[in-house]
C-alpha positions as CSV (number, residue, x, y, z in Angstrom):
1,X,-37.9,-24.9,56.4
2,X,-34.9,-22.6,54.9
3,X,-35.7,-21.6,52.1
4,X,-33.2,-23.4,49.2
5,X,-30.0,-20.9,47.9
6,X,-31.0,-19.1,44.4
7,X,-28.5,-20.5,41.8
8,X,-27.7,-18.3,39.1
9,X,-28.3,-19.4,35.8
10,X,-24.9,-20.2,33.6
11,X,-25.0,-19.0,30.5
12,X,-24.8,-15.1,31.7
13,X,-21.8,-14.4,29.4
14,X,-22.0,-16.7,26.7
15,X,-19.2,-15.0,24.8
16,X,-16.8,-16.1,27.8
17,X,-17.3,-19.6,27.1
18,X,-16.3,-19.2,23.3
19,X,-13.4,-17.0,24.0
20,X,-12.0,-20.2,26.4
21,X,-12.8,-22.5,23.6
22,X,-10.9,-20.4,21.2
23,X,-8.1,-18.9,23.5
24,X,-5.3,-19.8,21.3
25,X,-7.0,-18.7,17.9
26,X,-7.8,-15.4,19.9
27,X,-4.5,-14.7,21.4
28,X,-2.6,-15.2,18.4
29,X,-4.7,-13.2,15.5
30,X,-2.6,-9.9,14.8
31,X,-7.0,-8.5,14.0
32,X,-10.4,-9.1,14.3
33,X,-10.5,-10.6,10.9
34,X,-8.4,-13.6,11.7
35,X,-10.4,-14.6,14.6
36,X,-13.6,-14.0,12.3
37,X,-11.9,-16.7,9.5
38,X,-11.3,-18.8,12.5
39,X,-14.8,-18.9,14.1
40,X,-16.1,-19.8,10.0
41,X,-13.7,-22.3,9.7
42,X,-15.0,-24.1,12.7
43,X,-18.2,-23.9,11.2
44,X,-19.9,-20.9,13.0
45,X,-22.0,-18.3,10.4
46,X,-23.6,-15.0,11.2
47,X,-26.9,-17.1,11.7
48,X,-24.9,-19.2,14.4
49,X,-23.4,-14.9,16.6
50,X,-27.1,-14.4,17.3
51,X,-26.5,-16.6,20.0
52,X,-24.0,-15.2,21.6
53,X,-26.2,-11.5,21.0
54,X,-24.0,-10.5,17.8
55,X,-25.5,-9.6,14.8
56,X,-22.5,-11.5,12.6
57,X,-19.1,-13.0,13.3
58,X,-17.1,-10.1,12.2
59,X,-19.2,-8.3,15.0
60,X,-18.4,-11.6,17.5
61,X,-14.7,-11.5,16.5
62,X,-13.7,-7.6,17.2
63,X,-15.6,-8.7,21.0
64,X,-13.7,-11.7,21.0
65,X,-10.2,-9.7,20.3
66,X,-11.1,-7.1,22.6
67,X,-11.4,-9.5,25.4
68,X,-8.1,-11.6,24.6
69,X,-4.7,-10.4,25.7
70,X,-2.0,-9.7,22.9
71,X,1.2,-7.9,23.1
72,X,1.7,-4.6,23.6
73,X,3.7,-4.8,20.1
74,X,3.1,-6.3,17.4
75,X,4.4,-7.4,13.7
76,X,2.8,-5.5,11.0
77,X,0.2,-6.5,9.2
78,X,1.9,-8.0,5.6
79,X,0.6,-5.8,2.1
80,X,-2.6,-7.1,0.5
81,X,-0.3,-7.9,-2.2
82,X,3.0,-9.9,-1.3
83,X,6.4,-7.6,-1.8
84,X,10.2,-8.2,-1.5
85,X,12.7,-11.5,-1.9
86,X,9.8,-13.8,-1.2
87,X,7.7,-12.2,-4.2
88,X,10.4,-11.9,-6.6
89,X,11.4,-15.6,-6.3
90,X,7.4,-16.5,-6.6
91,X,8.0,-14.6,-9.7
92,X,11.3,-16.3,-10.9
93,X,9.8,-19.6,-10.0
94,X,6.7,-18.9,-12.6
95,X,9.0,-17.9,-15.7
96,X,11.1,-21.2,-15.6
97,X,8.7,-23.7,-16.6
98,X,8.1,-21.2,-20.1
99,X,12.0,-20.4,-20.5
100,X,12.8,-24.4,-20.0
101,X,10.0,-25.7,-22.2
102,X,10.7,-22.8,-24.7
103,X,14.4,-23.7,-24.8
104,X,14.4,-27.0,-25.0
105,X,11.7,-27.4,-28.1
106,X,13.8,-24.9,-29.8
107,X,16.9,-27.2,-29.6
108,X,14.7,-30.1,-31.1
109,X,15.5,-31.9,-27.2
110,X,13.2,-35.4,-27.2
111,X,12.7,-34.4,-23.8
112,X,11.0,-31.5,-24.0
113,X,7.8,-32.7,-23.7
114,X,8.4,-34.0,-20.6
115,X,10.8,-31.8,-18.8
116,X,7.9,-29.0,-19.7
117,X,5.0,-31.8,-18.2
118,X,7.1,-31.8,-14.8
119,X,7.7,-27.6,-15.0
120,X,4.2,-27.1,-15.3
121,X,2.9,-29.5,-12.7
122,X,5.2,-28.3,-10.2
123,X,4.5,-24.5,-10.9
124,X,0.7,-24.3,-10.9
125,X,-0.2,-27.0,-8.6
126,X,2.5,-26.7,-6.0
127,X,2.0,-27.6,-2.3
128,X,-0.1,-25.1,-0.4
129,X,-1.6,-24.8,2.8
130,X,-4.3,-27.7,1.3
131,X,-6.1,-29.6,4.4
132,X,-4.7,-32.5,5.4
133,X,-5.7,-35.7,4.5
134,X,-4.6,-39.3,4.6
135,X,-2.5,-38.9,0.7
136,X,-1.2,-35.6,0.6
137,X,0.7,-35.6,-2.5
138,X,-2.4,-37.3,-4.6
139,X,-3.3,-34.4,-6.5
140,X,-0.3,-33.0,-7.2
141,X,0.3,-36.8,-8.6
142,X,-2.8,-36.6,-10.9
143,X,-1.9,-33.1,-11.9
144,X,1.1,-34.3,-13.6
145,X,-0.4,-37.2,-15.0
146,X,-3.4,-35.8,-16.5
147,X,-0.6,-32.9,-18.3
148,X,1.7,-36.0,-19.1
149,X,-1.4,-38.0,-20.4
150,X,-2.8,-34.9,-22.5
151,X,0.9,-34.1,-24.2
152,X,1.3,-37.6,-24.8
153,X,-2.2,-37.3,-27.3
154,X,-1.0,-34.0,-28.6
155,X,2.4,-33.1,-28.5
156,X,5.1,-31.3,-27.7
157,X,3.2,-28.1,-28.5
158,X,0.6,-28.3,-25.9
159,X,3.5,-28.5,-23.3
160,X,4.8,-25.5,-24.5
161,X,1.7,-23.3,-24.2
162,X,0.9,-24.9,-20.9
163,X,4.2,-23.8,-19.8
164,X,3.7,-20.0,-20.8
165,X,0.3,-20.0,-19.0
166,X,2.2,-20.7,-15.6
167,X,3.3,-17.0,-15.4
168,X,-0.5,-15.2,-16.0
169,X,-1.7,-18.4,-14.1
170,X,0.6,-16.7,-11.3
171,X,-0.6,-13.2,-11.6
172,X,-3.9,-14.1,-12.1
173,X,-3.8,-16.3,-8.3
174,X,-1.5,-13.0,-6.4
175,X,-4.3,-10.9,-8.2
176,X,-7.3,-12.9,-6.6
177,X,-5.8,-13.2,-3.0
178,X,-4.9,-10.1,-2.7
179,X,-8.3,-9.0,-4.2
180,X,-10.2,-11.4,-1.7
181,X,-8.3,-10.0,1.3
182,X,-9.1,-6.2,0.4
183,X,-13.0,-7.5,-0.1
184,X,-12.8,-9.3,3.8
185,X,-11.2,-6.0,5.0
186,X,-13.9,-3.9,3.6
187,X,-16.8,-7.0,4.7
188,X,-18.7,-6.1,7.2
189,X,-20.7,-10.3,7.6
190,X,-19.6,-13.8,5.9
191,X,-22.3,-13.3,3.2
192,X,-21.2,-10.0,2.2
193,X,-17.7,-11.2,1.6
194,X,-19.3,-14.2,-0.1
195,X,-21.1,-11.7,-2.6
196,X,-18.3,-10.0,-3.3
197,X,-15.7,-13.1,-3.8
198,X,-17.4,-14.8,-5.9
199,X,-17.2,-12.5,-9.0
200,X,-13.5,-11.5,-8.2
201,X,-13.3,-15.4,-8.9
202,X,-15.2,-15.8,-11.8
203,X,-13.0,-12.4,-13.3
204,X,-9.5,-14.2,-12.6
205,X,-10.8,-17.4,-14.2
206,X,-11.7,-15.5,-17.2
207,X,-8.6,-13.6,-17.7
208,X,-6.6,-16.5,-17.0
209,X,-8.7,-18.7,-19.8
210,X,-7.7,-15.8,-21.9
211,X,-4.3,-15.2,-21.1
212,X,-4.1,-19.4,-21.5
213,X,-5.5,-19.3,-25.3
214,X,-3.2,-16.9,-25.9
215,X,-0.2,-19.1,-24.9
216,X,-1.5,-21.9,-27.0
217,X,-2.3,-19.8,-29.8
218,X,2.0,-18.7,-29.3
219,X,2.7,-22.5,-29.0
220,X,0.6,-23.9,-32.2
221,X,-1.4,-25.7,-29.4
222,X,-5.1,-27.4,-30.1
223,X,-7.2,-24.5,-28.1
224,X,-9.9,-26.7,-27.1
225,X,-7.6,-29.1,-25.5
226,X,-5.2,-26.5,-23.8
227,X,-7.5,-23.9,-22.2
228,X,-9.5,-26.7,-20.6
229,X,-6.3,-28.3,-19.0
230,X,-4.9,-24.6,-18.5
231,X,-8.1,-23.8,-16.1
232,X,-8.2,-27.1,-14.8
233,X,-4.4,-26.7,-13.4
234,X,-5.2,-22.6,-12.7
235,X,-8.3,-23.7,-10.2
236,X,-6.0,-26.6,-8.9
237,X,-4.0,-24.1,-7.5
238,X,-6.1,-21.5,-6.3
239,X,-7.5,-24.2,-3.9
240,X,-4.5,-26.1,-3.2
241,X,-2.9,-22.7,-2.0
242,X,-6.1,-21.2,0.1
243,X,-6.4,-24.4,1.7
244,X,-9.1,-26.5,0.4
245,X,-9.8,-29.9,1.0
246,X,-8.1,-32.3,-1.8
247,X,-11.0,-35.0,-1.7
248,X,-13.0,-32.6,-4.6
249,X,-9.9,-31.5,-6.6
250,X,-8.3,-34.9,-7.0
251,X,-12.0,-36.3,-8.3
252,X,-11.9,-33.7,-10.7
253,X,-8.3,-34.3,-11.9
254,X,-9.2,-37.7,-12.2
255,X,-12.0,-37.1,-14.5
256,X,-9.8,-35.3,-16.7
257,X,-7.8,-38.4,-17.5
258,X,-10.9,-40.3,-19.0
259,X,-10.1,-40.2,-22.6
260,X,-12.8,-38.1,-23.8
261,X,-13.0,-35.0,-25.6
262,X,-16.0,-33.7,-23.1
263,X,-14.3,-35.2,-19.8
264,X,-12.2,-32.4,-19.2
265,X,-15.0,-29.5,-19.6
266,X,-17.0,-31.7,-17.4
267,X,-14.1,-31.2,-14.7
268,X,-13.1,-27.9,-15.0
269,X,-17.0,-26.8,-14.4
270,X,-17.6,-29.2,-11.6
271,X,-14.1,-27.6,-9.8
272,X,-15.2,-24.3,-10.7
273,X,-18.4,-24.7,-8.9
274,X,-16.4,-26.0,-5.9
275,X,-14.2,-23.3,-6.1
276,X,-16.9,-21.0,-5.9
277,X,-18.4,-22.2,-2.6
278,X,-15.1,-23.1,-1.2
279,X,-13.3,-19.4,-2.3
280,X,-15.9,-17.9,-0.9
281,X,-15.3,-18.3,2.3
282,X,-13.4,-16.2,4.9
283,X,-11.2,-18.7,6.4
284,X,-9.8,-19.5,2.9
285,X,-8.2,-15.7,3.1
286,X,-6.9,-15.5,6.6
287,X,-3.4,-15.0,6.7
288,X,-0.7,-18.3,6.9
């Protein structure tokens, strides 16, 4: 009898099969660290490399982008923190909501209140690169009507302050990103990043909050009422703009329209504690 052909077991390079999987996330990453936010966005952790004989996915990805073909030149990688005409407008942008709000309560304008309600929701909460979903446009809807509902209650006033908070609320989100992507550069494993995102997030929350009760103490606004909203609009952002799924932060927005004192506390700490497990992830950072 012949004796039967010895079939080599698959499975030999199992790094080849993920590299075919992700060819086109691979190819296109400008360093190992994209690829890395990539692999973690698709749900696989430093627990999930010891299969494919890597002690984490930032050890995975530099194989992974040794093995994929790029071209021989390349763009530069962009500055940790964003420079030029691009900036500069980003900037601009942040001071009109203040300078339109400001002016038009000084001139005694019965729409100030709610030109300064649109300013604000369209300069802290606007469209990132947020994940998709089914209503796109729903939080940035509640965002304006839980500002519009909240200067309604109190006034003109709280408008005001919320509108000079846009431009530390700015800062404070440039700060953090640019922050977060020097701590993934320097990371050598998802949790290590983790660790050290987390309280670079807590530390722009906090300045914000104080930068925001010092724009409502400018504006004669009620502080308990305007550094809640403040840092529920300030989170809003950070994970509209690093890509976070909207299902969380329209739930919280929409608690902050119940018309009680505690609601709003009660949603700025429950997006705060999704912010924190959502921020602290790699593939909120990779570049856009």
């Amino acid at each position: 009898m012949a004796a039967r052909p010895v079939r080599r077991r698959a499975g030999g390079d199992p790094v080849k099969a993920l590299l075919h999987r992700h060819r086109e996330l691979c190819e296109r990453a400008v360093d190992p660290l994209e690829i890395a936010a990539g692999l973690e966005a698709h749900g696989i952790t430093d627990r999930t490399a010891a299969r494919f004989r890597h002690r984490d996915v930032f050890s995975l990805a530099e194989e992974l982008y040794a093995r994929s073909p790029h071209e021989e030149v390349t763009a530069a990688a962009p500055a940790l923190v964003p420079v030029g005409p691009a900036a500069f407008r980003a900037f601009g942008y942040a001071l009109l909501p203040a300078a339109l709000a400001c002016a038009a309560a000084a001139a005694g304008q019965a729409w100030a209140g709610a030109a300064a309600v649109a300013a604000v929701a369209a300069a802290l909460v606007w469209p990132g690169r947020a994940a998709g979903g089914r209503f796109p446009y729903a939080a940035h809807v509640l965002a304006a009507a839980v500002v519009g509902w909240a200067v309604h209650r109190h006034g003109t006033a709280l408008a005001v302050g919320l509108a000079l908070a846009v431009v530390p609320g700015h800062l404070a989100a440039v700060a953090f990103a640019a922050g977060a992507r020097a701590r993934l550069d320097g990371s050598r494993a998802l949790e290590d990043f983790a660790d050290r995102a987390r309280p670079l997030l807590l530390a722009a929350a906090a300045l914000f909050a104080g930068a925001a009760a010092a724009a409502a103490v400018l504006a004669g606004a009620p502080l308990p009422v305007a550094v809640p909203l403040a840092l529920l609009l300030f989170l809003t952002r950070l994970l509209l703009r690093h890509g976070a799924h909207r299902a969380p932060v329209g739930a919280a927005l929409a608690l902050a329209l119940v018309p009680v004192p505690a609601a709003a506390l009660a949603a700025v700490a429950g997006l705060l504690v999704h912010a924190v497990l959502a921020l602290a992830r790699a593939s909120a950072h990779a570049r856009p």
